[in-house]
C-alpha positions in Angstrom: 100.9 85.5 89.7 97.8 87.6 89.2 95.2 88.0 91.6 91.7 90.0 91.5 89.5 89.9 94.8 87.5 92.0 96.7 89.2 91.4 100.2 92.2 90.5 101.2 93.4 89.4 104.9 96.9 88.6 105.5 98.0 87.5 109.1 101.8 88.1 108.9 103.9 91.0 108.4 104.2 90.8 104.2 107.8 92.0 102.5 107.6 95.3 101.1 107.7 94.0 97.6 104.1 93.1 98.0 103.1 96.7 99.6 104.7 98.0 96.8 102.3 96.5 94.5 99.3 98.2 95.9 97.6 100.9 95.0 98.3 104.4 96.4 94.8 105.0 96.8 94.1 102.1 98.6 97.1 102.5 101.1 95.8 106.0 101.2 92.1 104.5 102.1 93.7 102.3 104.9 96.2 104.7 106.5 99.2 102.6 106.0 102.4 103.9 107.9 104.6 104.9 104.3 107.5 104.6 106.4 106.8 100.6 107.4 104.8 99.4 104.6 105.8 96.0 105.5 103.4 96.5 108.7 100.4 96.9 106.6 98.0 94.9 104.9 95.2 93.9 108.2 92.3 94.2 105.7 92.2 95.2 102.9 89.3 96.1 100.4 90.0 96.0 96.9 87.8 96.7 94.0 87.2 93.8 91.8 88.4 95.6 88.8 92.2 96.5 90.5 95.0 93.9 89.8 97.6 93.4 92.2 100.3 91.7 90.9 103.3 89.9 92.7 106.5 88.3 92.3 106.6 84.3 92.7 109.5 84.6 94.5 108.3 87.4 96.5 105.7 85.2 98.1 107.4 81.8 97.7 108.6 81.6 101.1 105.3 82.6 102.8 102.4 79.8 103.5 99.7 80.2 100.6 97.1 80.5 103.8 98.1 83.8 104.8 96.0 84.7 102.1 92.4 84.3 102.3 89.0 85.3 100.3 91.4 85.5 97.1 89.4 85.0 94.0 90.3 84.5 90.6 94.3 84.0 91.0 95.7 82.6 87.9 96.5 78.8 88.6 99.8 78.8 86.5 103.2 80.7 87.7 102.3 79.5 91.5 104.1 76.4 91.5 102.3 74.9 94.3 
């Protein structure tokens, strides 16, 4: 799945896999411990025009509410 969105909040630690798939800059921005990533993610402000773009099985196991104020996530390849 693809997502674009301005803000993203996520309550939970989230795997790595999904850190990875940030931008440097933003991590940069929001001071996020290199060594555990997986810590990250409070809030997070990304510009509309950055795609983030994650695994299905990467976030399969994790409740789609952990992520909220996502915009414009391509319906298809979720499978919920």
């Amino acid at each position: 799945p693809v997502w674009k969105t301005h803000h993203v909040e996520v309550e939970r630690p989230v795997p790595v896999e999904v850190v990875r798939h940030v931008p440097f800059e933003i991590i940069k921005k929001i001071h996020v411990p290199v060594d555990r990533p997986y810590e990250v993610i409070r809030k997070v402000h990304i510009p509309i025009e950055k795609h983030v773009e994650v695994p299905v099985a990467v976030w399969k196991p994790y409740p789609i509410h952990i992520i909220k104020h996502v915009t414009h996530y391509k319906k298809h390849g979720w499978g919920w």
